[in-house]
N, C-alpha and C positions, 0 to 999 in steps of 0.2 A: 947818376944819383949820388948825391955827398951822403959822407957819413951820419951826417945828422938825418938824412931823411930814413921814415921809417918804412919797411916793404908790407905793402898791405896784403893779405891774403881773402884769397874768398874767402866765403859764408860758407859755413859746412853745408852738404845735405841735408836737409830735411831727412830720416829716413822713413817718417811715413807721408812723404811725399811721393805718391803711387800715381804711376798711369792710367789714364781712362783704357779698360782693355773693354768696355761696354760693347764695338761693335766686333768683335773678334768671334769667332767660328770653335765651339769649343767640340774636340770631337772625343767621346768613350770610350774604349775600344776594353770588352769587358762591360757593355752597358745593361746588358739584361740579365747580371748576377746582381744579389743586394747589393752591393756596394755601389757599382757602376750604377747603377738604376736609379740608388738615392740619389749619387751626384748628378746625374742628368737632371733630374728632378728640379732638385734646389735651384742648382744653375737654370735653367729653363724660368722656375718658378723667380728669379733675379732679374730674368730680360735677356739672359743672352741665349744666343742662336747654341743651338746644341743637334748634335748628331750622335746617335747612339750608332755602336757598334757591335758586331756578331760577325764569329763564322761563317753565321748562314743568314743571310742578307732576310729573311721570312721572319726569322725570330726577332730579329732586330725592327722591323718593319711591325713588326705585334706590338713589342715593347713600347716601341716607340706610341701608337696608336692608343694604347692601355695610358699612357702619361697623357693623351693629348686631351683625355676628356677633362681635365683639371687644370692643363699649362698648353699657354703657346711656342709656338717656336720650338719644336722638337720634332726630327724626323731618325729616321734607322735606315741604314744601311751597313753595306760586308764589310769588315775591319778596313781591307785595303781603299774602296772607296771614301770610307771614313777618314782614314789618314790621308789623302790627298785632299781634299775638301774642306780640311780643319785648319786652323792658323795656330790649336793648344789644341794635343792629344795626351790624354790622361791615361793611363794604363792601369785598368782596375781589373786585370785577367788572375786567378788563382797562380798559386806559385807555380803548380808542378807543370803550367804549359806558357808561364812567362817566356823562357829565353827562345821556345822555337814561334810563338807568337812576335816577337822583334824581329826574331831572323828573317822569317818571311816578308814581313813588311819594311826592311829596312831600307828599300829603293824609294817607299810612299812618306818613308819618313823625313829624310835626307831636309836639311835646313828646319826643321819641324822644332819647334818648342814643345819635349814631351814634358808627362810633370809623370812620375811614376810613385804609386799608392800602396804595391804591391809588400805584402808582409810576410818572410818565407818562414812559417812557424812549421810545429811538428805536434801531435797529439798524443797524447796514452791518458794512460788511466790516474796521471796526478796531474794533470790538466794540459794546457800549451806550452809552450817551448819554447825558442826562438831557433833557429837554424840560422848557419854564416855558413852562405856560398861563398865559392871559390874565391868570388873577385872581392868579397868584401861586404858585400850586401848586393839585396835585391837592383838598388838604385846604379850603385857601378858595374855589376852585371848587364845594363842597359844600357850605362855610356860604351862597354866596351863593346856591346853588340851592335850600338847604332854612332860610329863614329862622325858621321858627317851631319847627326843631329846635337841639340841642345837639351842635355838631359839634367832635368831638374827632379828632387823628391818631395813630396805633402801630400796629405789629403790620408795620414794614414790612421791616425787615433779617432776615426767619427766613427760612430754609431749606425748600421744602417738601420735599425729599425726607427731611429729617431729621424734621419733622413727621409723614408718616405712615409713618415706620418705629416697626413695632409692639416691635422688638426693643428702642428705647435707650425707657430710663427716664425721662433729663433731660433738659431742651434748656437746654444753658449756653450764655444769653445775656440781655443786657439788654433791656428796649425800651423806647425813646424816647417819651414820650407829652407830647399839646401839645394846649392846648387853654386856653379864654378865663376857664372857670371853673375853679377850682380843687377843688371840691366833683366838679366831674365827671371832672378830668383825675386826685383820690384812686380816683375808682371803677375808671378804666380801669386804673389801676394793680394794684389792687388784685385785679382781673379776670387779668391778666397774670402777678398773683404765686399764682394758683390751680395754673399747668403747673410742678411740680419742675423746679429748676434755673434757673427763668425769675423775673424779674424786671422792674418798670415803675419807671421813673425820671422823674421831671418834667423838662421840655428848652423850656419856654419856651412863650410864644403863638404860633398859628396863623400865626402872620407870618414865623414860623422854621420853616414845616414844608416848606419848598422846599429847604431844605441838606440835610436829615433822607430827605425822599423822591430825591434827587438821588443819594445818599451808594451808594445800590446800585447804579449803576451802577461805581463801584468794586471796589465787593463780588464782582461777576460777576467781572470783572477776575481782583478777589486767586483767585476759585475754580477760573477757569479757568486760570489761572498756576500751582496748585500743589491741584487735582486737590481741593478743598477742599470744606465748607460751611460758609465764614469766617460769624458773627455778632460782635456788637459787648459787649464790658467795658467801666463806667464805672468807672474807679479812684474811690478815697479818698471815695466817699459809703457 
């Protein structure tokens, strides 16, 4: 190459140039609490294959069966089944049995793209809280417990009552997704932009997902101040 020649570089990324994640296996784990249950829902109600998850393979297998008279594509089975069977496991389990729920599973997880939801707040008499575990947040508690998985975080600011109301169409709102690959934090997104209305926006590495999961306890706040199911808009991207 002479001097005078110029070095062309690619074309940036696209970044809402997302994957078709359409036929992937999304599994709950956590799926017959509100939350888990809304997301099966939606997901399910978008076309992807879903698997609810439970302790106890019964309840999971209810839940499951309670969704199907409205959506296809959903079945319930026991966490650990769930996480072997899944290609995206979502962990929507309450805090206080988050980390021994990974530890147990973390052989069905091993190469697994989790996406973790989970928000470790605290309660009294002036409302919610936020809590900061050991490791940093919920979300690096999960990388450190599932090392030979892909631990990504979203799915944390929705509404579950808005979730499984069969009545609304959309759920307008963004979500926040973080995660150390990029490759995996396009999937969660793109996972995310399957539910009308909804949207995954990239919000940084896993180091950032303690402001992200804190942020609801706000949230509660603004809902219970004005009777709400406040979610979150990212302007000007």
């Amino acid at each position: 190459m002479t001097s005078t020649e110029s070095v062309q570089k690619a074309p940036a990324k696209d970044p809402w140039d997302l994957p078709d994640v359409s036929g992937l296996v999304v599994g709950v784990l956590g799926g017959t609490g509100d939350q888990g249950r809304g997301l099966a829902y939606r997901l399910a109600r978008a076309g992807q294959k879903v698997i609810i998850g439970s302790r106890v393979a019964e309840r999971a297998a209810a839940a499951a069966g309670e969704l199907g008279r409205s959506v296809e594509g959903i079945e319930g089975a026991d966490n650990a089944e769930c996480a072997r069977r899944s290609d995206i496991v979502i962990v929507a389990v309450p805090w206080d049995g988050h980390a021994k729920t990974l530890e147990s599973l973390r052989a069905e997880l091993v190469g697994k793209l989790v996406v973790d939801c989970v928000n470790p707040l605290g309660f009294d008499k002036k409302g919610a809280y936020a809590l900061k575990p050991e490791e940093g947040s919920a979300a690096e508690q999960a990388a450190a417990l599932l090392p030979e998985s892909r631990v990504t975080a979203a799915f944390h600011h929705l509404s579950a009552v808005l979730l499984q109301d069969e009545a609304i169409e959309e759920i307008d709102t963004d979500v926040m997704v973080l995660g150390e690959s990029r490759a995996d934090t396009d999937l969660v997104q793109a996972l995310a932009g399957r539910i009308p209305g909804m949207r995954g926006v990239f919000a940084g590495r896993l180091r950032n997902a303690h402001q992200v999961e804190s942020l609801v306890a706000n949230l509660i706040s603004v809902n219970r101040r004005y009777k709400a199911h406040a979610g979150l808009r990212v302007t000007d991207v």
